[in-house]
matplotlib code that plots the C-alpha trace (Angstrom):
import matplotlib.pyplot as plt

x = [8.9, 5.9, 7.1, 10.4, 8.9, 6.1, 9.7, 11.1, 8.3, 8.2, 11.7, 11.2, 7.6, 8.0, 5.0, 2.6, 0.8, -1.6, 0.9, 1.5, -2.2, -2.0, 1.2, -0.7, -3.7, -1.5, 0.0, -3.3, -5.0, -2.4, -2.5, 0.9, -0.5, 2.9, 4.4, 0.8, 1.6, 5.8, 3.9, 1.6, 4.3, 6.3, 4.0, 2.9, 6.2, 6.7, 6.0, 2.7, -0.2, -2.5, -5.3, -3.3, -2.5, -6.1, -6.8, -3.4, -4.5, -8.5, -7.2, -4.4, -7.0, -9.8, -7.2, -6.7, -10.5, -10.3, -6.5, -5.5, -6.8, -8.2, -4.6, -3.5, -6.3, -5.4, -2.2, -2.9, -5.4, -2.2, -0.4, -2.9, -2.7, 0.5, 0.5, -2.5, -0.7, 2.9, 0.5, 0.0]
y = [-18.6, -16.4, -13.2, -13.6, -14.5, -11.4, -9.2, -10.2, -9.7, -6.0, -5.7, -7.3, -4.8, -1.6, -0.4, -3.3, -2.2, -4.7, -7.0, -4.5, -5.5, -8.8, -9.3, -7.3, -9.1, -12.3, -10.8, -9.4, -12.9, -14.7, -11.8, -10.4, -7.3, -5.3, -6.2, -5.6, -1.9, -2.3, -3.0, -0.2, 2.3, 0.9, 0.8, 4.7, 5.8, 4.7, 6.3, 5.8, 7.3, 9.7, 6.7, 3.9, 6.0, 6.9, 3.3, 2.2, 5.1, 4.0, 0.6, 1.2, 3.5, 0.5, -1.6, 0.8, 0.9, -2.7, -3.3, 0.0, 2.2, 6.1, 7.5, 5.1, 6.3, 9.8, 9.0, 7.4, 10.3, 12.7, 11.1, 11.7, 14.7, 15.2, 13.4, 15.5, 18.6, 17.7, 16.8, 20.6]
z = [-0.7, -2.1, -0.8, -2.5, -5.5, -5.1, -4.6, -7.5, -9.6, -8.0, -9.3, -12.5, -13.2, -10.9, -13.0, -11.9, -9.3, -9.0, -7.6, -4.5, -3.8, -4.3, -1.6, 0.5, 0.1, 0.6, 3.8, 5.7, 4.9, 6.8, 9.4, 9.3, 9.9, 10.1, 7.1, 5.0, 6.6, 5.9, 1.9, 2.0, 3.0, 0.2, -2.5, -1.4, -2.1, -5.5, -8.7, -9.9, -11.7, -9.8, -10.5, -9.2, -6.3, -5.0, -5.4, -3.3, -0.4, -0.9, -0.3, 2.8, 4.5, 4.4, 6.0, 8.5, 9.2, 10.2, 11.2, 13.0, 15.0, 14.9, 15.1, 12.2, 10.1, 10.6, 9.3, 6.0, 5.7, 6.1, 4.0, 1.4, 1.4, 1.5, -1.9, -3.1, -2.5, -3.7, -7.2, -7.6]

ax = plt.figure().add_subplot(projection="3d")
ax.plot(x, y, z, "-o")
ax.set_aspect("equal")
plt.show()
């Protein structure tokens, strides 16, 4: 099973976070649309770098733009800046 295997790797590199992308990537292209968002929730509550951060939001918020609708894109956008403003 890929996602197990994807899991583990998580477990095995917590700092990689190219390989959040890449399940996600793996999950929206086979359309399981609710666990890409289960992923992105996960990955935007780990510890990252301010850098890999913007690009895991930049990223979440595009798939919002063509997965969710307005109220789900609000909510990414919150969430932003609620991770913003806890930075400083």
């Amino acid at each position: 099973n890929v996602a197990q295997w994807i899991e583990e790797l998580l477990n095995s590199y917590p700092k990689r976070s190219d390989l959040w992308h890449i399940y996600v990537d793996k999950e929206v292209k086979y359309h399981n649309i609710p666990q890409a968002r289960q992923l992105f929730e996960r990955a935007i509550a780990s510890k990252y770098s301010s850098k890999n951060m913007k690009t895991i939001f930049k990223k979440y918020l595009t798939f919002e733009s063509t997965h969710g609708s307005e109220a789900s894109i609000d909510e990414v956008k919150e969430k932003a800046r609620v991770y913003v403003s806890s930075l400083m």
